[in-house]
C-alpha positions in Angstrom: -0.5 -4.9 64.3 -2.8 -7.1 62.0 -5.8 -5.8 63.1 -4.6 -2.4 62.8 -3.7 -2.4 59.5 -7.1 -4.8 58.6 -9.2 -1.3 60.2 -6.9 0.7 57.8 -7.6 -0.8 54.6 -11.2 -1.7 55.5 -13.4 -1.3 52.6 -14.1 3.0 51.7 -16.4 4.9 50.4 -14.8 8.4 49.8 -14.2 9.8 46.3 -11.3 12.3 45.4 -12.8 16.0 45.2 -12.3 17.5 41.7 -11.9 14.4 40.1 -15.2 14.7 38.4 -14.7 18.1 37.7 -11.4 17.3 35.8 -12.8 14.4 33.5 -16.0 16.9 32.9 -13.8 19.7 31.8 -10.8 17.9 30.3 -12.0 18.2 26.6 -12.2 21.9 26.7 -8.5 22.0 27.8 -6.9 23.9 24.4 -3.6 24.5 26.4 -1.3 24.5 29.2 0.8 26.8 31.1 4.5 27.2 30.5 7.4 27.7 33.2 9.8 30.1 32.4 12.1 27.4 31.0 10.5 24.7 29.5 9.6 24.1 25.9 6.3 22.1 25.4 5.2 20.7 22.4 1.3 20.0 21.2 -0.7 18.0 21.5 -1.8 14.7 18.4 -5.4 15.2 17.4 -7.1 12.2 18.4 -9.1 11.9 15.6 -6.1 11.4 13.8 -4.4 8.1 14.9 -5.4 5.4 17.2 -4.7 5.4 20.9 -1.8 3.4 21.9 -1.6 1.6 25.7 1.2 2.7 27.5 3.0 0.7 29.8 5.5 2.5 32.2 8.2 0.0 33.6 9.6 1.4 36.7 12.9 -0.1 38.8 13.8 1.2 42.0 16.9 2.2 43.1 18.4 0.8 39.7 21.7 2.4 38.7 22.6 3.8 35.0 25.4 1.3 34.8 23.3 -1.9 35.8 22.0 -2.8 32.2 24.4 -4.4 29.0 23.4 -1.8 27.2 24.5 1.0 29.4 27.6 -0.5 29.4 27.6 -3.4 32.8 30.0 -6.1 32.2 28.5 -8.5 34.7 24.5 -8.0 34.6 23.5 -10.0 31.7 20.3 -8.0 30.2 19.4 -9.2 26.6 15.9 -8.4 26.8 16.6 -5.1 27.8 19.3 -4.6 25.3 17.1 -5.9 22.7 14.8 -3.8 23.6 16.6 -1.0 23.2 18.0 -2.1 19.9 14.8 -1.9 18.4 13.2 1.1 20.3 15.1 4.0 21.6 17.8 4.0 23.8 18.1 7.8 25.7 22.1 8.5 27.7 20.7 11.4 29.5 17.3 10.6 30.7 16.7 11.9 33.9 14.6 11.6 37.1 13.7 15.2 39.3 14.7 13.6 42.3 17.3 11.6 43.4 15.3 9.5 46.1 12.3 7.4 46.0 8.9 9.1 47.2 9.4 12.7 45.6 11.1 11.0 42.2 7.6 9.1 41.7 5.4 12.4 42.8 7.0 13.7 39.7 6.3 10.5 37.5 2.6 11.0 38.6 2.6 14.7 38.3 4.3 15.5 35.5 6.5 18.5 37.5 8.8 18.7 40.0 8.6 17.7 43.5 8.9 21.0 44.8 6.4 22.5 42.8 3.8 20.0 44.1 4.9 19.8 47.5 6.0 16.8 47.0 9.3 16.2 49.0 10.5 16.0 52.7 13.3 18.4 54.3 13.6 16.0 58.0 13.1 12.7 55.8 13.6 12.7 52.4 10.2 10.3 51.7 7.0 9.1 53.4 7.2 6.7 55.9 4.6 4.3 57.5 1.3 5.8 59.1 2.4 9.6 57.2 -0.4 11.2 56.3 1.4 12.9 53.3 -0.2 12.2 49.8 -0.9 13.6 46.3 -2.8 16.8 47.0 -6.4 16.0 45.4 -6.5 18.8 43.4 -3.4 17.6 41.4 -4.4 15.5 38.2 -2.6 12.7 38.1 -1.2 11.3 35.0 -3.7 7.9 35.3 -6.4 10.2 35.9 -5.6 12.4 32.9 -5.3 9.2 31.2 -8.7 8.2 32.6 -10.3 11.1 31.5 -8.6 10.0 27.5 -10.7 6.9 28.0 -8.1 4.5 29.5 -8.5 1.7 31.6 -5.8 2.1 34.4 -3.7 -0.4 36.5 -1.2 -0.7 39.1 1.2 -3.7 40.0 4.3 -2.8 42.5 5.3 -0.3 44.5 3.6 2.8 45.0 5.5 5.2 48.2 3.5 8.2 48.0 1.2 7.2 51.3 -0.2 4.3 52.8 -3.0 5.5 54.4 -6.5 4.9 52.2 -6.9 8.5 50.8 -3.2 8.1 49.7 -3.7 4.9 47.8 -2.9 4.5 43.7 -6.5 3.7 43.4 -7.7 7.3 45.0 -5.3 8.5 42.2 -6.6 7.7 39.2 -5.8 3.4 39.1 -8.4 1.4 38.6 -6.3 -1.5 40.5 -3.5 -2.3 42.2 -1.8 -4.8 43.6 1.4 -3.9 45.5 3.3 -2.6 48.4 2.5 1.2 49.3 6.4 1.9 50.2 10.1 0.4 49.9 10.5 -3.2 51.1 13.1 -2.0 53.9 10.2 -0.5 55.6 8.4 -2.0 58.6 10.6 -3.7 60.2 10.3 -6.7 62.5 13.6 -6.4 64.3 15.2 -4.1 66.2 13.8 -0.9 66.9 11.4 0.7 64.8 11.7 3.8 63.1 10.1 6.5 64.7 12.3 5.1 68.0 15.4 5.6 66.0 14.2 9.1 64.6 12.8 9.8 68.5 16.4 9.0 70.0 18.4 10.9 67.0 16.0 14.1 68.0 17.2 13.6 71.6 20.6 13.4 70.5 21.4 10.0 71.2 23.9 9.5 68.3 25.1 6.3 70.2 22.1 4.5 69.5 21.1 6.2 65.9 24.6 4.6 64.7 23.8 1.1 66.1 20.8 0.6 65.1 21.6 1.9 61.4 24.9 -0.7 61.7 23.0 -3.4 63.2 20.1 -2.6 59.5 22.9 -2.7 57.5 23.7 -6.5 58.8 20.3 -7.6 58.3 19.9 -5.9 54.9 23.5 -7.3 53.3 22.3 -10.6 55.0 18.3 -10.8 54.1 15.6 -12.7 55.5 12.0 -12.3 54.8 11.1 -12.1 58.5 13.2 -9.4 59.0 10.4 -7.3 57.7 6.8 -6.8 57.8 5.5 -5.1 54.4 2.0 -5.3 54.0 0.8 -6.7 50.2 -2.4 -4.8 49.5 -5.4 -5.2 46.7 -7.0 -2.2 45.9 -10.3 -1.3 43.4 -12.6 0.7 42.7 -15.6 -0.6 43.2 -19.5 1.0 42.6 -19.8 2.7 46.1 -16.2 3.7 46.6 -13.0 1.7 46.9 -12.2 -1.6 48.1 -8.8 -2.6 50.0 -7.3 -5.6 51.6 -4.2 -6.7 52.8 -3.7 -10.1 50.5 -0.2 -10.8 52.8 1.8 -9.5 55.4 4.4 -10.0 54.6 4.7 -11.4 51.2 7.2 -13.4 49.9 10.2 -10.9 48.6 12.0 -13.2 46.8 8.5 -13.6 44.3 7.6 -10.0 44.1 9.2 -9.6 40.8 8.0 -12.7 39.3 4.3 -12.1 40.9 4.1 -8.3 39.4 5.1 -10.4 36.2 2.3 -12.1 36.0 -0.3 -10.2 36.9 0.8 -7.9 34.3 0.6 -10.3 31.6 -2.6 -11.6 32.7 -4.3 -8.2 32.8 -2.2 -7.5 29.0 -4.3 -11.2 28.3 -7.5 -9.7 29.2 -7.2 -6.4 28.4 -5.6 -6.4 24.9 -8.6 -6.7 22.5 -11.2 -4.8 24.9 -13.1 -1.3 24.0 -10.7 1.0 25.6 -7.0 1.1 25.8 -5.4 0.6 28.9 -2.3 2.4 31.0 -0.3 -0.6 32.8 2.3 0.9 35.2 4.7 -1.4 37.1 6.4 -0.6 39.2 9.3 -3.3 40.6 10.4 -3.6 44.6 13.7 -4.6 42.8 16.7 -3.9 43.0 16.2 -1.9 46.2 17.6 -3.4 49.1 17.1 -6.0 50.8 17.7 -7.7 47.1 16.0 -10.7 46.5 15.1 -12.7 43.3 13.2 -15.9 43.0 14.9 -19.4 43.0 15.5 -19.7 39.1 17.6 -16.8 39.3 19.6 -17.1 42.3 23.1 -17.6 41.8 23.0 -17.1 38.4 24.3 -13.8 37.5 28.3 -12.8 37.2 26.8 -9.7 39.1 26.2 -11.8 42.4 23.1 -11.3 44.3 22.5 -7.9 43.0 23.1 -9.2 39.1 20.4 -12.2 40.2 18.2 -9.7 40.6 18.6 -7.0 37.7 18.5 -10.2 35.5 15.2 -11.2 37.2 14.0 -8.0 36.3 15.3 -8.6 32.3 13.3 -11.4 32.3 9.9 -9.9 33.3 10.1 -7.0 30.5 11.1 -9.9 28.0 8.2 -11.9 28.8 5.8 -8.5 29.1 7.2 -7.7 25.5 6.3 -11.9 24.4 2.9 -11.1 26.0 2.6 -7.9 23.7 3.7 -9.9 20.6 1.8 -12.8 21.6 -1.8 -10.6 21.5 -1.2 -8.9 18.7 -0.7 -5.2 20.1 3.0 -5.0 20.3 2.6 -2.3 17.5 0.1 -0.6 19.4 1.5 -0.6 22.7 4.6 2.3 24.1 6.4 0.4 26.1 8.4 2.7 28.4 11.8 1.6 31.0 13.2 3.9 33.4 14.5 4.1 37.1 13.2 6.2 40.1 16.7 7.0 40.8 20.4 6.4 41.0 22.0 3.1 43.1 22.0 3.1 46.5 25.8 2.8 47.3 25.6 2.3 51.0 24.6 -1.5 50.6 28.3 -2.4 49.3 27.9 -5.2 47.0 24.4 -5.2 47.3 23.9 -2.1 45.4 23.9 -1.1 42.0 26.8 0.9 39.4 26.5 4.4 38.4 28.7 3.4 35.6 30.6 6.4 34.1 28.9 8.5 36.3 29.6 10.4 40.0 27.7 9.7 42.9 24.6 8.1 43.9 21.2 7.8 45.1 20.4 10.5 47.5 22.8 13.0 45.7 22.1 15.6 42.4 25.4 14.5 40.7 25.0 12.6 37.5 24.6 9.3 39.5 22.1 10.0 41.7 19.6 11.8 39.2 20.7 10.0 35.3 18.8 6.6 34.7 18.0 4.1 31.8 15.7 5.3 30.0 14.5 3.0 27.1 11.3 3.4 24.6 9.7 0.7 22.4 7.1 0.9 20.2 7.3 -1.5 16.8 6.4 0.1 13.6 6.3 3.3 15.3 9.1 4.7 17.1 12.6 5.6 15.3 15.4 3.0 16.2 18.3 4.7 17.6 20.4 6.0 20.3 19.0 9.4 21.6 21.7 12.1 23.2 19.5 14.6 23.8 18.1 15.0 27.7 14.8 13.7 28.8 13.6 13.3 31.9 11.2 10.9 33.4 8.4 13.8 34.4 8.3 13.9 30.7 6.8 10.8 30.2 3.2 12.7 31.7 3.1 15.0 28.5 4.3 12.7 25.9 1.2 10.5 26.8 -1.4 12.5 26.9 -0.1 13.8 23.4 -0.1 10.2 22.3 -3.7 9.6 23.8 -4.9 12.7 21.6 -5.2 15.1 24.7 -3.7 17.7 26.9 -2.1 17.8 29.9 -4.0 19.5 33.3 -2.8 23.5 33.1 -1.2 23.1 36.2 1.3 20.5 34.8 4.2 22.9 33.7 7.1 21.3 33.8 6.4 18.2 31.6 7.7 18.3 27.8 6.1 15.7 25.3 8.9 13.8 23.9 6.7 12.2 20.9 8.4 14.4 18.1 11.6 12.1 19.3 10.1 9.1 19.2 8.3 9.0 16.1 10.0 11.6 13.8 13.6 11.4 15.7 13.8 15.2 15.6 16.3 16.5 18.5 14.6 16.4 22.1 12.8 19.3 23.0 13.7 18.9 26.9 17.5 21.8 26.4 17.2 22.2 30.2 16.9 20.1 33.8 17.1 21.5 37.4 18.5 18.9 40.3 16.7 19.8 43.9 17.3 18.1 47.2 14.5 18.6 49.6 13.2 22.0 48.5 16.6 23.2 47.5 18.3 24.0 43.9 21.8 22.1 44.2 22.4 22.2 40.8 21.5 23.1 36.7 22.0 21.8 33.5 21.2 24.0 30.0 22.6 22.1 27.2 25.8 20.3 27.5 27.2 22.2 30.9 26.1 21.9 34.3 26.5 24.2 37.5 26.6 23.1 40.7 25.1 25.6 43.3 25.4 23.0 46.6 27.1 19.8 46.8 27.0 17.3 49.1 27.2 13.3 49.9 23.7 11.4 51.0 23.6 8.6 53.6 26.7 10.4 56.1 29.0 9.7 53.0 31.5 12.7 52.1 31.6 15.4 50.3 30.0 17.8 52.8 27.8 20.3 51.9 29.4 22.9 50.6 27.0 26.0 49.3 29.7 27.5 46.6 30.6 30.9 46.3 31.4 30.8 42.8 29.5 27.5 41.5 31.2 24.5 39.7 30.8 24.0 36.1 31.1 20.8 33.8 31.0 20.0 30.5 29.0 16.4 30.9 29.6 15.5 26.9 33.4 15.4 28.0 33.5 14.9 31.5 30.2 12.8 32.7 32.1 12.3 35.8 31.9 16.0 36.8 35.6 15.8 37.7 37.1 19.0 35.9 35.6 22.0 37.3 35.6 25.1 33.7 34.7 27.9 36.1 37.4 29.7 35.8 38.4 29.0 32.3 34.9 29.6 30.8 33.6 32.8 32.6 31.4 33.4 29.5 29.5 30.1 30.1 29.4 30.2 34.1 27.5 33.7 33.7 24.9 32.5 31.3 24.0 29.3 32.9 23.5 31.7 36.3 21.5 33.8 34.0 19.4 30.2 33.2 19.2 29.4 36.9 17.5 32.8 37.7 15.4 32.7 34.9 14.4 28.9 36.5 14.1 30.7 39.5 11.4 33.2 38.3 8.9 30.3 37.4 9.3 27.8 39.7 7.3 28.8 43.0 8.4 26.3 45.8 5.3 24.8 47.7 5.3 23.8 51.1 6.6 20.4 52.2 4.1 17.6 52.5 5.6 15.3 53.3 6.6 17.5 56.8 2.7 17.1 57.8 2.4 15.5 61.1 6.0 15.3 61.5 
């Protein structure tokens, strides 16, 4: 299997079609398109301010209830907390999926999965040896970045292909050093994954049920063997790309404290060079199999899974002491978010949705509502932000703060920088929750309307398509437990008159993450 994967990440040569094209034409960009219900705001003249670097801290699996600040009473997080003491701390931030591969399509895209194309219907993300990727003619947000005049790294994990056309670096990354999917992947026991999908499409439920049981025992009892994840180096180099395999498999238990540090020493010698730079980081952590390094085992009033979220505290405190310690704390966004809610199959191994119903996998509040923290001294308003955000958001708002405009085709991305630096209301009045390709459910304003409901992971409620949808008032009800239907008629018909009008500008691409399968 060594060699195998040596021959796939041999050194490459092959550029990304209409790359060039973008950063040629990206200047003359005076605009971008609208869907039907988004608001965007414009862009910041570049001549006007300095470029900041922007630094995107991303969790996986990480639940809204896992930080102090968002209310945990075990997971001790004061770097976070201060963090959002001094920055911005945003209650209804969301991601546009609620699972890992399509959630960070729309990080890098700026829209949502299913206008991209990418999400799965038979498997919700990419798994080993896929060939699904970012179509090349989608502008990423590093290579809109890029085109700004931003240096551009990766440290963590990347799930949107592992094959070398797929890779961050083919993307719009200058490096990165990282896993290409979750740490549960490639395993070394048991049977392998496409024999448990090959039985399950046989109908050999039997064996589908033992050999999830028998990953559940291994995962809520971790060893490293257990798995074979490949750690990879990737650059772009003057004839192409250049990738290697560094370890297979790494050590899990130093993932978090290795993506550490080499973000801080690319911050060291980055942070008084020519161009500003775009770090994104993107932790292993807390997905399971959990595992933190030795300082932090045992620590945490949160158990193993605490260990771990605290680990995680750690490493933004000593990327913000990095920051401070350079000089360009007060030029740098500093951004914290999840890719989506806790995975609550893995018992006490898995995170808290806090106030919140359901999980990862699901589009209740649980599985799609994250943390969602911004930082920025001297520049950003200190306070605690109520209106909705969401983390495709986070594409627009950067390109406004580098001075430039998003690609046309990114539609459903809203810059978020009016917040931030003049605290005026969020611009973002509207969010749609889809599960592989479908429209579950819709929030306009405080209410939310649940077309389709359903459980993830086997896990109840069925699916249930609903004749007449339910509808909650989130500001009073965050657990989506009282269903206003029948007692506000008047709001159930406009919010169906907001899902049409969704409707009418979202076109739904085809899957790709169904190639080959």
């Amino acid at each position: 299997m060594m060699n195998n994967m040596k021959k796939r990440f041999a050194k490459c040569t092959t550029v990304k079609p209409l790359q060039v094209l973008f950063l040629a034409t990206a200047a003359l960009l005076s605009g971008c398109d609208k869907s039907a219900d988004t608001e965007q705001t414009g862009a910041t003249d570049s001549a006007t301010h300095k470029q900041p670097n922007i630094i995107v801290l991303f969790t996986d699996d990480m639940g809204y209830g896992d930080l102090s600040s968002y209310g945990s009473a075990t997971n001790d997080t004061p770097e976070l907390d201060e963090m959002a003491r001094e920055g911005q701390r945003w209650t209804d931030f969301y991601v546009a999926a609620p699972i890992c591969s399509p959630s960070r399509g729309a990080l890098m895209t700026g829209n949502y999965p299913e206008r991209s194309g990418l999400y799965g219907k038979t498997k919700g993300v990419l798994f080993p040896g896929e060939p699904g990727r970012i179509p090349d003619a989608t502008v990423t947000m590093p290579e809109a970045l890029k085109s700004a005049g931003y240096d551009t790294v990766m440290f963590g994990k990347w799930h949107l292909g592992d094959l070398p056309d797929a890779l961050p670096t083919r993307h719009g990354f200058d490096e990165w050093l990282g896993v290409p999917y979750s740490n549960d992947m490639d395993w070394a026991v048991g049977p392998t994954s496409p024999e448990i999908f090959a039985h399950g499409a046989k109908g050999d439920k039997a064996f589908v049920r033992q050999a999830i049981a028998d990953r559940k025992t291994y995962t809520l009892h971790p060893k490293n063997e257990y798995w074979d994840i490949p750690l990879i180096k990737s650059s772009v180099v003057a004839d192409g790309y250049e990738d290697k395999i560094v370890e297979r498999p790494p050590n899990q238990s130093l993932l978090t404290k290795r993506y550490t540090e080499e973000s801080i020493n690319y911050i060291e010698q980055h942070a008084h060079g020519e161009k500003p730079f775009f770090l994104y980081l993107a932790y292993s952590m807390p997905h399971a199999p959990i595992f933190a390094s030795e300082a932090f085992q045992g620590k945490s009033a949160g158990g193993r899974y605490g260990d771990v979220v605290e680990e995680i505290d750690w490493s933004v405190g000593q990327i913000r002491k990095a920051l401070e310690a350079q000089g360009i704390a007060e030029d740098t966004l500093l951004v914290f978010s999840s890719d989506n809610g806790p995975w609550t199959l893995m018992d006490q191994h898995s995170g808290s949705s806090g106030p919140l119903k359901g999980g990862k996998g699901t589009t209740f509040e649980g599985g799609l509502r994250v943390p969602g923290i911004f930082w920025w001294p001297g520049h950003i308003e200190p306070k605690v932000v109520h209106g909705m955000g969401s983390v495709m958001d986070l594409y627009a708002t950067a390109l406004s703060l580098a001075g430039a405009e998003p690609a046309a085709s990114v539609v459903d991305s809203i810059d978020l920088s009016p917040t931030l630096l003049q605290g005026e209301d969020s611009p973002r009045t509207r969010q749609a929750f889809y599960r592989s390709g479908e429209l579950y459910a819709f929030r306009k304003g405080p209410y939310k309307i649940h077309l389709i409901t359903q459980g993830s992971y086997g896990m109840p409620p069925a699916r249930t398509e609903h004749k007449r949808p339910l509808l909650y008032h989130l500001g009073e009800d965050p657990k989506e437990q009282f269903n206003l239907a029948e007692e506000r008629p008047e709001v159930l018909a406009d919010m169906l008159k907001a899902v049409e009008l969704h409707r009418s500008g979202m076109q739904i691409a085809e899957s790709i993450f169904e190639i080959g399968r």
